[in-house]
C-alpha positions as a printed Julia matrix, in Angstrom:
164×3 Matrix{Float64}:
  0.0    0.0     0.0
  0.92   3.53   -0.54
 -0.38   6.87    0.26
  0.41   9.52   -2.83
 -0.08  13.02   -2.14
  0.9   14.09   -5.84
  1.55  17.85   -5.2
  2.8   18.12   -1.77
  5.81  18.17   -0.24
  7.2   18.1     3.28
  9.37  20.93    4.65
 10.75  20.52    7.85
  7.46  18.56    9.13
  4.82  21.36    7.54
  2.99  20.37    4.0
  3.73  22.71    1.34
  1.98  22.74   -2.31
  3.77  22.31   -5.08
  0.86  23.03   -7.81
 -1.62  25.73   -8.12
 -4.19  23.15   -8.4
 -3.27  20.19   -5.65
 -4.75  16.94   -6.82
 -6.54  14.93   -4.13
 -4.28  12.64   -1.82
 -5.17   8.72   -2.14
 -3.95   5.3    -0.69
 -3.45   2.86   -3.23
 -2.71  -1.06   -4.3
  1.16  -1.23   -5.84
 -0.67  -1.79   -9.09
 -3.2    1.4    -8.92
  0.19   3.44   -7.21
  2.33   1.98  -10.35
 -0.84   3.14  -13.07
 -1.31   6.35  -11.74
  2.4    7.43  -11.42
  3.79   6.44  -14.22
  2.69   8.76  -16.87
  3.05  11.36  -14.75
  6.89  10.39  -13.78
  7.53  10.06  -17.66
  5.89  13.25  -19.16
  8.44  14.65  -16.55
 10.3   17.29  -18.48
 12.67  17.97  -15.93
 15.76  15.88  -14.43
 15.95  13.53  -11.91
 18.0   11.54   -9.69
 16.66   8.44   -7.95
 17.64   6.45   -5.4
 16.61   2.96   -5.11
 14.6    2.29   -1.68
 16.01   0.12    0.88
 12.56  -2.32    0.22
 13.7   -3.6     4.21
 13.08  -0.26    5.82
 11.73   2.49    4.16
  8.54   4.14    4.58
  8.56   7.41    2.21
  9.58   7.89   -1.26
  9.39  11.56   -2.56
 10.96  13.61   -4.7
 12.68  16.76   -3.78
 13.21  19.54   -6.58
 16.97  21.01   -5.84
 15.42  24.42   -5.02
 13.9   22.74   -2.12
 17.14  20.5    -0.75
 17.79  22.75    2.48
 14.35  23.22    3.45
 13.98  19.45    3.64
 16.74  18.95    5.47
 18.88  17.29    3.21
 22.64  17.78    4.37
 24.77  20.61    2.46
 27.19  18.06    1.75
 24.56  15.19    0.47
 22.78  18.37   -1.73
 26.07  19.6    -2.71
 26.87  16.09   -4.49
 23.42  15.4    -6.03
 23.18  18.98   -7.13
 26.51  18.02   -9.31
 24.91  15.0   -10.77
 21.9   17.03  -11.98
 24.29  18.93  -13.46
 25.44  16.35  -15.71
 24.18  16.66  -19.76
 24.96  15.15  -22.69
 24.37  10.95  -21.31
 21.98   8.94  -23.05
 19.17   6.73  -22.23
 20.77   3.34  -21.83
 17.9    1.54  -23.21
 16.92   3.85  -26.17
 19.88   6.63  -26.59
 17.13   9.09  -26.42
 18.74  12.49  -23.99
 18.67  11.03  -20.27
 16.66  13.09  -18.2
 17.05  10.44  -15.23
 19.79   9.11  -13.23
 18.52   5.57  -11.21
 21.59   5.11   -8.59
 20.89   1.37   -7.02
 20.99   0.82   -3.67
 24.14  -1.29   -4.66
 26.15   1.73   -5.78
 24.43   3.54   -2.74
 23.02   2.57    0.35
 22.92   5.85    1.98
 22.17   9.78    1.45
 25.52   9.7     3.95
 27.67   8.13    1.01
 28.57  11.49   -0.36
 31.54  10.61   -2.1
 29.38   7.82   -3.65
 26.71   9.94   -4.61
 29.37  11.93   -6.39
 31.33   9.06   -8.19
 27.91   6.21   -8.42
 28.13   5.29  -12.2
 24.6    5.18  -12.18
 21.95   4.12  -14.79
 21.01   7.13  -17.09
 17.85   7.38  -18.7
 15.41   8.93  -20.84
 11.98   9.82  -18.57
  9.83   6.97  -20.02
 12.64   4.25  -18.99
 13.26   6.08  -16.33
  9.17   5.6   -14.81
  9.91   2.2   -16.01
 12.88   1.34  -13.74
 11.36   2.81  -10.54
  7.92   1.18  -11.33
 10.09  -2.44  -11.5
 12.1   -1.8    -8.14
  8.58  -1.04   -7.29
  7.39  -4.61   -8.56
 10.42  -6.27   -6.88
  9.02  -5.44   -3.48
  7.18  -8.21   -2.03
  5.71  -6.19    0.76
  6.0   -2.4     2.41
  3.99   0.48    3.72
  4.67   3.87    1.87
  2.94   6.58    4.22
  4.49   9.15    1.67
  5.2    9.41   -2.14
  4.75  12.42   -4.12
  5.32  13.43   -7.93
  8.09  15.09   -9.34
  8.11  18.9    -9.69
  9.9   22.08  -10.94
 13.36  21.76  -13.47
 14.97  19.34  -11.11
 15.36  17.06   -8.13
 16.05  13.98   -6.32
 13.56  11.14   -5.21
 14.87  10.26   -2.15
 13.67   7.41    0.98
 13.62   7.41    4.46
């Protein structure tokens, strides 16, 4: 189960809109969570870099444009690196060689938001936005069970989908 609040994100405990119009919050099956999302994740124009979840422990999955790193509380250091990696042009998609939009770092490569240097060096999986959607809707799949209280959608130019 998972409880997507599309437009909203959480800053330092307090909800805080992220679209004019907020669409309505709803708990969902993985399937319904996994059809709703993912035409929203790959019409995403702008870039991202996701983290695979830790399927053993974590309860929220959001995204977090880069505008909004220190309000969330993500350390300078940890924005500092990711910030960097958003930075990076010119990849393409490894499935199609369309432009990546989408960096997928596994929890392999990293295991933590701590592992700055890793963050920093992670080879990474780039990706166009479709196969992008795609990849986080199969580590999605690959879950046999968990409780998302949180998940949002992307928003703004750029960001990081990040777990706790």
């Amino acid at each position: 189960m998972a409880t997507l609040l599309p437009d909203t994100l959480y800053l330092r405990g307090k909800r805080a809109q992220r679209r004019e119009t907020v669409r309505p919050e709803v708990t969902l099956c993985r399937e319904c969570l996994l059809d709703t999302i993912e035409g929203d994740l790959a019409a995403f124009k702008g870039r991202v870099v996701a983290f695979e979840p830790d399927s053993e422990i974590f309860t929220q999955y959001f995204f977090v444009a880069a505008s909004d790193f220190e309000a969330a509380g993500l350390a300078p250091e940890t924005a500092s690196a990711i910030e960097k990696r958003l930075a990076q042009t010119g990849e393409s998609c490894a499935k199609c060689s369309r432009p990546a939009a989408w960096l997928w770092i596994s929890r392999e490569e990293v295991a933590s938001l701590d592992e700055v240097d890793k963050i920093r060096e992670a080879p990474g999986e780039w990706l166009c936005a479709a196969h992008g959607a795609q990849k986080l809707a199969s580590s999605f799949e690959k879950i046999a069970e968990a409780n998302v209280f949180y998940m949002n959608l992307p928003y703004g130019e750029a960001g990081a989908y990040v777990w706790i």
